[in-house]
Legacy VTK file of the C-alpha trace (Angstrom):
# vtk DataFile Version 3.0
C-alpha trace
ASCII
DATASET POLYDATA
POINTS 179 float
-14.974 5.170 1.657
-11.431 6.093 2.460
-8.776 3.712 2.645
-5.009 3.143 2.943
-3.318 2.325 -0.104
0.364 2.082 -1.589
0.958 5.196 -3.671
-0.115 4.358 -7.031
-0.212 6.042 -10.588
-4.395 6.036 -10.626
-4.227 9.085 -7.926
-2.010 11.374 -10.180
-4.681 13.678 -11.258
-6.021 14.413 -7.293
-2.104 14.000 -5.842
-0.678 17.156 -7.765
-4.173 19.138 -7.114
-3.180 18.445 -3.266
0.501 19.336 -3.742
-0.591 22.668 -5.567
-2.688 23.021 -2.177
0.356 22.149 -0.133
2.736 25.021 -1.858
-0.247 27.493 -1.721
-0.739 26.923 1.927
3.222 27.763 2.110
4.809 24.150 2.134
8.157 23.295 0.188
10.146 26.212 0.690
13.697 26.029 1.901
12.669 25.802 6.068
10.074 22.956 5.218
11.720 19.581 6.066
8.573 17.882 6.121
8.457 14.952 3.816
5.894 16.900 1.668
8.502 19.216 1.573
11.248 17.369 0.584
9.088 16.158 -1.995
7.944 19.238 -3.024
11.322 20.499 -3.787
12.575 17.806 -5.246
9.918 16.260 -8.271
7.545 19.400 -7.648
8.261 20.890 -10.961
8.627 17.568 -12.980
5.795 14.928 -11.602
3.059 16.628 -14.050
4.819 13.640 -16.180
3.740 10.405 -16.075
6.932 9.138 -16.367
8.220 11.072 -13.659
5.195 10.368 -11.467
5.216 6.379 -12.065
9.039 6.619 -11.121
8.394 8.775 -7.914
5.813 5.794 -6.664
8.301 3.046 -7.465
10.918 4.927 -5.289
8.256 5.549 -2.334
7.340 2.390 -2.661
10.989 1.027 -2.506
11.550 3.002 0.405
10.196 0.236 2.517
12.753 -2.426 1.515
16.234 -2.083 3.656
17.927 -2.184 0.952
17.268 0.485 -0.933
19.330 3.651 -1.632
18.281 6.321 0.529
19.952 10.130 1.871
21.861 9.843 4.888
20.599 9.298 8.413
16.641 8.182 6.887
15.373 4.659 7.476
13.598 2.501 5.898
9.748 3.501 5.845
6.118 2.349 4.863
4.721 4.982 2.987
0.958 4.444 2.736
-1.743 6.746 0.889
-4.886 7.922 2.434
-7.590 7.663 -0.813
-10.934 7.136 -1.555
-11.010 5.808 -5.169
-8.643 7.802 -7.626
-8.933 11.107 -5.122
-5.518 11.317 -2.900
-6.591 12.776 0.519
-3.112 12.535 2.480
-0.243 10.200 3.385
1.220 8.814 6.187
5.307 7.071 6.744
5.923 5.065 9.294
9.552 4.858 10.092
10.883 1.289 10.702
13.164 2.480 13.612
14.338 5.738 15.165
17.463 7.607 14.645
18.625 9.932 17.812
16.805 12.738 15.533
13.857 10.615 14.955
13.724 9.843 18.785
14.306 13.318 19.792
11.861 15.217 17.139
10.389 12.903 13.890
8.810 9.739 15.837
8.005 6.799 14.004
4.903 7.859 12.430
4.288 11.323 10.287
1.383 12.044 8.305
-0.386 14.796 6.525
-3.931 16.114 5.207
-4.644 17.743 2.321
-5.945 21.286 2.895
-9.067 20.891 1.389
-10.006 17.441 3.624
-8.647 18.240 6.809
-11.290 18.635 9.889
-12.954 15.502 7.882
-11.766 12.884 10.635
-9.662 11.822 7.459
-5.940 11.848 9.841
-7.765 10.049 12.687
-8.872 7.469 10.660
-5.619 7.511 8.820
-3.327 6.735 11.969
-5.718 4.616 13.334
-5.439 2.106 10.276
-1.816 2.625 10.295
-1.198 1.495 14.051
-1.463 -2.277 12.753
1.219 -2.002 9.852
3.152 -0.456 12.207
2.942 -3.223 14.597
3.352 -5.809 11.669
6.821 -4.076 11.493
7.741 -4.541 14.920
6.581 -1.506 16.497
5.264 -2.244 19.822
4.490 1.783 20.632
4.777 3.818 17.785
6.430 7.273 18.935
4.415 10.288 17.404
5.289 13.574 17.599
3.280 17.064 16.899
4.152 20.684 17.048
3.137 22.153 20.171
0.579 24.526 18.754
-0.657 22.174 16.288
-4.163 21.538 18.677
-5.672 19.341 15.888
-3.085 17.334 15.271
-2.497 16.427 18.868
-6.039 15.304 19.012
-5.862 12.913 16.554
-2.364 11.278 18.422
-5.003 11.325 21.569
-7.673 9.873 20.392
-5.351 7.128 19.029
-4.658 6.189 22.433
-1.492 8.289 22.517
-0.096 9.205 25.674
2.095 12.292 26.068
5.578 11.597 27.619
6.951 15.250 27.513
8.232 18.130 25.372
11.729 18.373 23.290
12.189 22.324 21.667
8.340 22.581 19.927
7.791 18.756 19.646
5.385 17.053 21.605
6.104 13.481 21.855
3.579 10.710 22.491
3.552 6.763 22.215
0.798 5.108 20.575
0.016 1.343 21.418
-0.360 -0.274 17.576
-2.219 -3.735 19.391
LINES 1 180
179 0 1 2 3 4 5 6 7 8 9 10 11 12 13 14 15 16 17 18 19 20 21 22 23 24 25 26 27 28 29 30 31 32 33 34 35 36 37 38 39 40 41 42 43 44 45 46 47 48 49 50 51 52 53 54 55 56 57 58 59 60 61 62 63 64 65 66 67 68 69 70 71 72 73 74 75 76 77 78 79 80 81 82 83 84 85 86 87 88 89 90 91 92 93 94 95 96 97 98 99 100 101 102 103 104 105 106 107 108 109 110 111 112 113 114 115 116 117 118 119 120 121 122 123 124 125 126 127 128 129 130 131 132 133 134 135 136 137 138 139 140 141 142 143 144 145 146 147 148 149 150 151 152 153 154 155 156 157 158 159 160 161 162 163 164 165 166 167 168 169 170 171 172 173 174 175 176 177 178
């Protein structure tokens, strides 16, 4: 059954099968500032390594801590893996505070599916065992945020109790109890 996790080096195998599904689904290129993006770009071509790969979950892991190094304008954020055994199914970050960006456009909470699980219930189930973390954090309403044609994402925010507040550019914006 799937669970959240904290990345970890037993999912390498299944985590760069679901990258390779991100990139041929069109994800990493230059306009993609997801975080799978990001991500993409930046270990894509080295995390076949286990070296690499074992450092890349120490620094998501260490992304939580305020004190870590991290680019300009990011927080601090919980980075948890969706997984059912060794098979990586997705990820979700939740964002210890906002940013003006993060208010306007990211939320607190971002999380994606790999293409060959998604329209499983796997993001639903995902958010909805991330709402207490987020709440263990502080978060009394966790700002979430979807494109505007993005139907089944903004399903999952709903039936997570989500209620929209309004539109900014493409972004819809809801708040999510996490109690």
């Amino acid at each position: 059954m799937p669970e959240l996790s904290v990345p970890t080096v037993d999912v390498h195998r299944s985590f760069l099968a679901a990258m390779a599904e991100f990139e041929a689904e069109g994800r990493g290129d230059a306009d993609d500032r997801s975080m799978i993006g990001n991500d993409l770009r930046v270990y894509g071509a080295t995390w076949e390594s286990p070296e690499v790969f074992e450092k890349y979950v120490r620094w998501l892991r260490a992304q939580s801590l305020e004190s870590s190094p991290r680019p300009g304008g990011h927080v601090p954020a919980t980075t948890m893996w969706w997984v059912d055994g060794t098979d990586y199914l997705g990820r979700i970050a939740i964002r210890h505070r906002l940013t003006d960006s993060l208010w306007r456009l990211g939320g607190h909470i971002g999380y994606d599916v790999r293409p060959s699980a998604r329209r499983q219930g796997h993001a639903t189930a995902m958010l909805k065992s991330a709402l207490p973390i987020a709440r263990d954090l502080g978060i009394e309403q966790a700002l979430v945020t979807c494109d505007d044609d993005n139907v089944a994402s903004r399903k999952v925010i709903e039936n997570n109790g989500g209620v929209f507040e309004n539109q900014i550019e493409r972004k819809l914006r809801f708040w999510v109890p996490t109690g």
